[in-house]
C-alpha positions in Angstrom: 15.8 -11.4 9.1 17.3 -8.0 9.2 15.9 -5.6 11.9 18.0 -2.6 10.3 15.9 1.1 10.3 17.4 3.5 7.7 16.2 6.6 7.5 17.2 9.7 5.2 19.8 11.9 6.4 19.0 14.8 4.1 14.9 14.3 4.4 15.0 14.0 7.9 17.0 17.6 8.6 15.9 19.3 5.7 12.2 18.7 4.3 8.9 19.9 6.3 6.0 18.0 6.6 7.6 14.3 4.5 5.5 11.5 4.5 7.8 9.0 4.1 8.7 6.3 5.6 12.7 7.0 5.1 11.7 10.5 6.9 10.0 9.5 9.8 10.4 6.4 10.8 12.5 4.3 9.2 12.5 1.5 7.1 13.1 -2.4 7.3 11.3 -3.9 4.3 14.5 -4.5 3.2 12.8 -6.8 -0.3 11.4 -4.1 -1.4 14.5 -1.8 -0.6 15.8 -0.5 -4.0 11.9 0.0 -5.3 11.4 2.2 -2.2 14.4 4.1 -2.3 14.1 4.2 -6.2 10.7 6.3 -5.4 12.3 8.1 -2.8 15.1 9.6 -4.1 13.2 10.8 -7.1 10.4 12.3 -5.4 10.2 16.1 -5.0 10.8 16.7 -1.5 13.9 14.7 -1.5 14.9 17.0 -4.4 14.5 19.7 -2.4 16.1 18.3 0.7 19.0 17.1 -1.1 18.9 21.5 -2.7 18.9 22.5 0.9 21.7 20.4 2.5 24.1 21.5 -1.0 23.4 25.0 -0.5 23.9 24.8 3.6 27.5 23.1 2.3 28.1 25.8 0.0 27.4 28.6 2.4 29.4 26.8 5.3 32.4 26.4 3.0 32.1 30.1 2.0 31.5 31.0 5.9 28.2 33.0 4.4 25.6 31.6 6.8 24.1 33.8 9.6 25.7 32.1 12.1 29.4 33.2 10.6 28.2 37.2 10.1 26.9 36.6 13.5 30.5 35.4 14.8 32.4 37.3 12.6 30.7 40.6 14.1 31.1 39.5 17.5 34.9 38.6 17.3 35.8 42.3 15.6 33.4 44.1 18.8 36.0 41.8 21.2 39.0 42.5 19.6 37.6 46.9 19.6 37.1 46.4 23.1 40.5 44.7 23.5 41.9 48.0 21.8 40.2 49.9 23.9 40.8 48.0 26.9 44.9 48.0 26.3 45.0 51.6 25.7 43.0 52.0 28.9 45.5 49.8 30.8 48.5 52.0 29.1 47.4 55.1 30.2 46.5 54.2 33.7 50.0 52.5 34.0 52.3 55.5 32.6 50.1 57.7 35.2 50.5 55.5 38.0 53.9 55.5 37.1 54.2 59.4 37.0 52.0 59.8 39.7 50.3 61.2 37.2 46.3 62.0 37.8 44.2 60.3 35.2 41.7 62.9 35.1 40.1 66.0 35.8 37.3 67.1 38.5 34.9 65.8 36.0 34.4 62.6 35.0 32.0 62.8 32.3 33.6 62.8 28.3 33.6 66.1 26.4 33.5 68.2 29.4 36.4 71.0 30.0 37.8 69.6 32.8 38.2 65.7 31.6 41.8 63.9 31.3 44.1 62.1 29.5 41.7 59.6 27.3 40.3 62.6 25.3 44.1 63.7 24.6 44.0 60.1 23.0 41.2 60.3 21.5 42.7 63.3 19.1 45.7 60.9 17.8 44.3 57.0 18.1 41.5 56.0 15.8 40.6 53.3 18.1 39.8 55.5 21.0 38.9 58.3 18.5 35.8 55.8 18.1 35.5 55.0 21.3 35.0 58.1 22.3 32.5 58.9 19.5 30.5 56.1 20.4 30.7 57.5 24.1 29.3 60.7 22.9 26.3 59.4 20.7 25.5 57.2 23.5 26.0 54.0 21.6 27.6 52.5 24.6 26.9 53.2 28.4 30.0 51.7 30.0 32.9 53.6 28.7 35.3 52.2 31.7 37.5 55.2 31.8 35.7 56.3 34.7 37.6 56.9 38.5 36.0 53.0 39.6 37.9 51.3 36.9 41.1 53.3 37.3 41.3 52.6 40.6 40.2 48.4 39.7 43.2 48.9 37.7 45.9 50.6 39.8 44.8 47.8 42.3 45.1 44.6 39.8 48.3 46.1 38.6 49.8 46.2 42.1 49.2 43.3 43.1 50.7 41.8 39.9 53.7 43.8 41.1 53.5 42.5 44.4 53.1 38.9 43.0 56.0 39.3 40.9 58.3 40.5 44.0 57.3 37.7 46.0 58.0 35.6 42.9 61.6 36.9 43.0 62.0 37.0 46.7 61.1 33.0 46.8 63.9 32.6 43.5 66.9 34.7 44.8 68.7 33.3 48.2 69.0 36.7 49.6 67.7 39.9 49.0 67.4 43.5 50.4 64.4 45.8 50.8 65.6 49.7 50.7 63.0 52.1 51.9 63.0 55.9 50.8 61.1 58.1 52.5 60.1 61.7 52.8 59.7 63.6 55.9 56.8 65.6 56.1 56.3 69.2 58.1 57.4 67.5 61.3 60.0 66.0 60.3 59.0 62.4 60.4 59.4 59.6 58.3 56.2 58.8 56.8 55.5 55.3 54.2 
């Protein structure tokens, strides 16, 4: 009459190798039903099924499975090279600002003739890391090289420019004032 499969949730995603019918296939011998499912429930791989899916519970609630230490581990490197990444943004802008040079004639860290990140280094802990990693060659890409200082100065102009065009477009008039300096000849130069 009834065409119904059931199966066992726990058996099927927890127990290797079960034999039963509840495990693999199904089962639709639904007189025999509470016999069937009397045997199954007691047997010992259900046991241990049902053991399994209570601990995975346990450790999911208490966010102690892999995938958690996993996650966990991989959210605090992101929000490091956030740190990192802000301080590098910081620096570059208060140079650019300043017209400022962000570094030396060398562009490797720990030599004599390096910039401004080693100066941070000295006071911040997160770039006092960052550096240290740099050093023990932990990490390759440091991005405080002259490549991603210039990436920088460029995606921070044209936010600039975006932002003036922004404006322009809101006010209903505006002026642009130039200032110039004239070099050795005596001519304007921009």
């Amino acid at each position: 009459m009834y065409q119904v499969i059931k199966s066992c949730y726990h058996c099927k995603l927890f127990a290797n190798n079960a034999a039963s019918a509840l495990t693999s296939c199904g089962f639709n011998n639904w007189p025999n039903i509470h016999t069937r499912l009397a045997e199954h429930e007691n047997s010992k791989k259900h046991l241990q099924a049902m053991l399994s899916c209570c601990e995975l519970q346990q450790r999911l609630s208490a966010e102690k499975t892999i995938g958690e230490v996993v996650e966990k581990l991989i959210r605090q490197e992101a929000k490091c090279w956030h740190q990192v990444f802000e301080r590098l943004v910081a620096t570059v802008q208060f140079l650019a600002e300043r017209n400022l040079p962000f570094r030396g004639s060398e562009e490797r860290i720990g030599t004599p003739h390096n910039g401004v990140i080693e100066l941070l280094g000295k006071f911040d802990p997160v770039m006092q890391d960052h550096l240290r990693k740099i050093q023990n060659k932990e990490i390759h890409d440091h991005y405080s090289g002259k490549r991603i200082q210039n990436e920088l100065i460029n995606i921070m102009g044209q936010a600039v420019l975006q932002e003036i065009i922004l404006r322009i477009k809101a006010a209903k008039y505006f002026a642009i004032i130039l200032d110039c300096t004239p070099d050795i000849r005596s001519k304007c130069r921009w």
